[in-house]
C-alpha positions, 0 to 999 in steps of 0.5 A: 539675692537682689531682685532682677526685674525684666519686662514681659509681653503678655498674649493678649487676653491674658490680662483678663481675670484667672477663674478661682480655684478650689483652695486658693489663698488669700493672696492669690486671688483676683490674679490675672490669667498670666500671672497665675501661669507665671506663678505656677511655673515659679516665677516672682511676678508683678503686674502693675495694676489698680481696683476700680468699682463698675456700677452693673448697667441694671441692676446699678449694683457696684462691682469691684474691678482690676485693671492692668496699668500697663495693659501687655506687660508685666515684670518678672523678677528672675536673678537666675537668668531663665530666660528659655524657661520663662519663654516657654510659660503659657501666654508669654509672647516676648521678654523686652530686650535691645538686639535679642538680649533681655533688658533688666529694669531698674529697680526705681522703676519698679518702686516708681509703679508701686508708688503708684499703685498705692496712690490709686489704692488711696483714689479708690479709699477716698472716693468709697468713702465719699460715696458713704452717706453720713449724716451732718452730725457724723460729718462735723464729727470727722471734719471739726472747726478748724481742722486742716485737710489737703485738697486732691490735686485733680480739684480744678481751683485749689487742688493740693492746697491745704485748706481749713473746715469752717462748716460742714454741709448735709450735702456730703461737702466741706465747707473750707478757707484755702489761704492763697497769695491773693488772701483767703479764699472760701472753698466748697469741697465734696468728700471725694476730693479730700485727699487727707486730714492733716 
């Protein structure tokens, strides 16, 4: 069957995370308050959503966190039109239409959040590695002469450029030659803003 997607508005407070249960699988933890109700009563959802880790205000400890993209909504996949069934789920408030008809969302749109989704899974990757202390040896181990990596696009010079390791430094940085059409260009990279190794 294909997957008919429809927008829901989530009561506010749903959005925080359910309280785990005894038995609960692997997959279904961390859910969010509407999504478990939205799965218990059978429904196929997809909250938009991305991990971050908080440093604890005391104890400076990192805690991983999930946060909604799209902060109110969700998405239900319902090929079989229930749409009084799903209204009548815990914390439901409304299912986005145009003059009291449900509006499908496409499925780019759909494919489009994950897209995203898995792009802030690799920012969250990347930046728990640049936070691992290694030392210079381990460095130039992972980052040799001449091996080429692609700068992160939020670098403010030279992001999503491809660059070339000349040196590694013990300050958890790369030393790089980004080619430019002025010529080469000598770059300092932290660790966070190395997208990949080519």
């Amino acid at each position: 069957m294909k997957a008919e997607w429809y927008a829901i508005k989530a009561r506010p407070g749903t959005q925080r995370r359910a309280s785990p249960r005894i038995g609960e699988t692997e997959g279904r933890k961390g859910e969010f308050i509407i999504e478990r109700n939205l799965r218990d009563a059978g429904f196929n959802v997809f909250m938009p959503s991305f991990r971050k880790d908080i440093k604890h205000h005391r104890t400076k400890e990192l805690h991983e966190r999930r946060f909604a993209m799209l902060v109110g909504y969700c998405f239900v996949d319902l090929p079989t039109r229930e749409f009084f069934s799903l209204s009548r789920v815990d914390g439901v408030t409304a299912i986005l239409g145009i003059a009291g008809r449900p509006l499908q969302i496409p499925n780019d749109c759909i494919e489009d959040l994950l897209v995203a989704e898995a792009s802030a899974e690799s920012t969250l990757d990347r930046e728990r590695n640049a936070r691992r202390k290694r030392t210079k040896h381990e460095l130039k181990d992972e980052f040799p002469e001449g091996k080429v990596i692609t700068i992160s696009a939020s670098h403010r010079l030279v992001g999503g450029m491809l660059a070339t390791v000349l040196d590694v430094t013990s300050r958890n940085t790369v030393k790089t030659v980004v080619e430019t059409l002025s010529g080469l260009v000598r770059v300092e990279v932290p660790l966070d803003l190395i997208d990949r190794v080519a």
